[in-house]
C-alpha positions in Angstrom: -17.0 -21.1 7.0 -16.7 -17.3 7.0 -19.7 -14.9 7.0 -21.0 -13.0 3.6 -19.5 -9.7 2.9 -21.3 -6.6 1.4 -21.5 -7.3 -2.1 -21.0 -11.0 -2.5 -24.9 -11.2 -2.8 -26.1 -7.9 -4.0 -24.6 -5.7 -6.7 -25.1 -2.3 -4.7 -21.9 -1.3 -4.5 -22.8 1.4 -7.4 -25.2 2.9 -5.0 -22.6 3.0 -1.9 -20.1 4.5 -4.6 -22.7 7.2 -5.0 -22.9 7.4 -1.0 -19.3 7.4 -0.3 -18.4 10.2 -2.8 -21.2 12.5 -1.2 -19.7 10.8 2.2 -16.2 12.1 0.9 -17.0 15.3 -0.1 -19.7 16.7 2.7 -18.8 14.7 5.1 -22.4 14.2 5.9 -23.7 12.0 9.0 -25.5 8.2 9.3 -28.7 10.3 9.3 -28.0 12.2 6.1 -26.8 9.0 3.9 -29.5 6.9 5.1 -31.6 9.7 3.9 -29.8 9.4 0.6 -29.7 6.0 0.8 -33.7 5.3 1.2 -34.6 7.9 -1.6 -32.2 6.3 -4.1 -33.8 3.1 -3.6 -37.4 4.4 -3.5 -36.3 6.0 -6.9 -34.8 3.2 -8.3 -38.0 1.3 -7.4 -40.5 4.1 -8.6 -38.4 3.7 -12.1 -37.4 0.0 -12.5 -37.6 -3.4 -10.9 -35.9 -2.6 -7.2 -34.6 -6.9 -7.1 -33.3 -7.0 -10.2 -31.1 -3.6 -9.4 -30.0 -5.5 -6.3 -29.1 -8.6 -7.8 -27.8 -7.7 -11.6 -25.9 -4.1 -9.9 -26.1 -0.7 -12.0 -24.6 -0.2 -14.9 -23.1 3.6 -15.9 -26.8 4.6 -17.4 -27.9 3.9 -13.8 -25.6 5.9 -12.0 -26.3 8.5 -14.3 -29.8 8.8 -13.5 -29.3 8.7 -9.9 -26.4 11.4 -9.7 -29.5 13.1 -11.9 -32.2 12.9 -9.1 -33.9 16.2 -8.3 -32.8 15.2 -4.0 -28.8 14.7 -5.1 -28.7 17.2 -7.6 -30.0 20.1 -5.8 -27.7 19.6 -2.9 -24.3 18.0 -4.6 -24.6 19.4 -8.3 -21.2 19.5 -9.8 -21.1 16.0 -12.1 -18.8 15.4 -14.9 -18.3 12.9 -17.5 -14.5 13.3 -18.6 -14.0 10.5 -21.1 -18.1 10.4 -22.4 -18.3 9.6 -25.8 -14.1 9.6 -26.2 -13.4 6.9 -29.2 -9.8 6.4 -27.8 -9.5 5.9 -23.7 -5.9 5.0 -23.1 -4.6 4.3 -19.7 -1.9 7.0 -19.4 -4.4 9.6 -21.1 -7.1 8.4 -18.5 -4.4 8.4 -15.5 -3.2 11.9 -16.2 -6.4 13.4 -16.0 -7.8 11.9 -12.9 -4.1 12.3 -11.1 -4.2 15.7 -12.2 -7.8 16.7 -11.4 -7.2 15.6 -8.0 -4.0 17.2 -7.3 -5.1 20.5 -8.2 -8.9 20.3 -7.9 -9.6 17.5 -5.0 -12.5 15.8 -5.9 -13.5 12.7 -6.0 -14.1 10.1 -9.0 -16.8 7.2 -9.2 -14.9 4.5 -11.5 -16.5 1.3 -13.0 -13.7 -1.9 -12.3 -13.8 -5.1 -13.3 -11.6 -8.3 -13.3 -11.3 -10.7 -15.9 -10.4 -14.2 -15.5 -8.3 -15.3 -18.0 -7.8 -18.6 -17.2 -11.8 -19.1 -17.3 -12.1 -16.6 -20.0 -15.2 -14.8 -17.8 -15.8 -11.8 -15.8 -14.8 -12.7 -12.0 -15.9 -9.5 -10.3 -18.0 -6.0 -11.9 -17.6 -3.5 -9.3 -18.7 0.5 -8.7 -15.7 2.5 -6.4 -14.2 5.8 -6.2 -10.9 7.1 -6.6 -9.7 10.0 -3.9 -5.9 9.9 -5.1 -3.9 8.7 -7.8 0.3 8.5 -7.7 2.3 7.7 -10.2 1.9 3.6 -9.8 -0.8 3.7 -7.6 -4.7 4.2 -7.6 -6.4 4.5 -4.1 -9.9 4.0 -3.4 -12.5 5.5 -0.6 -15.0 1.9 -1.1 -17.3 -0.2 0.2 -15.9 -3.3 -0.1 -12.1 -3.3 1.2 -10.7 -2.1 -2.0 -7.8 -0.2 -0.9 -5.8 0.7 -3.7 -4.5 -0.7 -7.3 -1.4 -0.8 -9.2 -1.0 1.3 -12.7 1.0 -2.6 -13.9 -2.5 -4.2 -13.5 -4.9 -1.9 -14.8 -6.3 -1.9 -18.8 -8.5 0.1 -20.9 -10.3 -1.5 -24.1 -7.0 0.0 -25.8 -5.2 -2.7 -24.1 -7.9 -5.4 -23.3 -6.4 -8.8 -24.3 -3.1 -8.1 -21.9 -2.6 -11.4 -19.3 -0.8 -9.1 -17.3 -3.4 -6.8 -16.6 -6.8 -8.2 -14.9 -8.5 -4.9 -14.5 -10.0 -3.7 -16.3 -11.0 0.1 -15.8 -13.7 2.2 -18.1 -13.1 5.3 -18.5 -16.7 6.6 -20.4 -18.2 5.4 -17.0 -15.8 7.8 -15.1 -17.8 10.6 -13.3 -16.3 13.0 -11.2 -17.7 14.8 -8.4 -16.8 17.8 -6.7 -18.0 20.8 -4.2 -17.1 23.6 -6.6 
């Protein structure tokens, strides 16, 4: 029997996406993020139901709100929303912009993924990363729960949602990106 990860319980990883693109970009110390990390949940608490955020995860109206708090905002306050309110998100569209953003802007981008099981017809996995660099075939992650990197082959938007050959499913409307300048 092997031990519980991060994340198998919980559904913080929206929050530790937060973390890690301030962790990316300021390289800030343990002290700093557990800072962070204790006034995001005090927030979250203050403002909603603390258990059921922990349980149920945050959806892209949640991480909104927190990228929003006076405490993030004042010290990291360069947000965007590149694909909000886009009626079309296609893949290469979506893959352009965040490969070239990073190659001539660095940044770093807090991505909603998720996996569909086909053969069960169900979601298997909802997850919060970010993206530090994107290649041609290649999507690599800075993330709290071993995601290293995925393959352009396996990704989908809702453009091309039905596609067996493609279990992730990436959303580009919950796309934020993050950087110093």
């Amino acid at each position: 029997m092997r031990p519980l990860a991060q994340g198998e319980l919980d559904g913080l990883c929206g929050v530790y996406a937060v973390l890690n693109s301030i962790r990316y970009l300021y390289n800030l110390d343990q002290q700093e993020l557990e800072y962070i990390f204790l006034n995001i949940l005090r927030n979250i608490e203050q403002k909603h139901q603390l258990s059921r955020f922990i349980y149920e995860g945050l959806s892209g109206l949640n991480i909104s709100q927190i990228l929003n708090y006076d405490f993030i905002q004042d010290k990291f306050p360069v947000k965007e929303k590149p694909f909000h309110k886009q009626k079309k998100e296609t893949l290469p569209e979506f893959w352009e912009l965040l490969k070239n953003t990073l190659d001539n802007y660095g940044g770093i981008f807090i991505v909603s993924i998720s996996k569909w099981d086909y053969k069960n017809d169900r979601l298997s996995m909802s997850h919060w990363s970010t993206v530090f660099k994107v290649k041609e075939k290649r999507m690599y992650f800075y993330d709290s729960y071993a995601l290293k990197w995925l393959d352009r082959s396996k990704l989908m938007t809702k453009e091309d949602y039905n596609d067996s050959s493609r279990p992730y499913f990436i959303s580009p409307s919950y796309t934020y990106y993050l950087n110093k300048e």
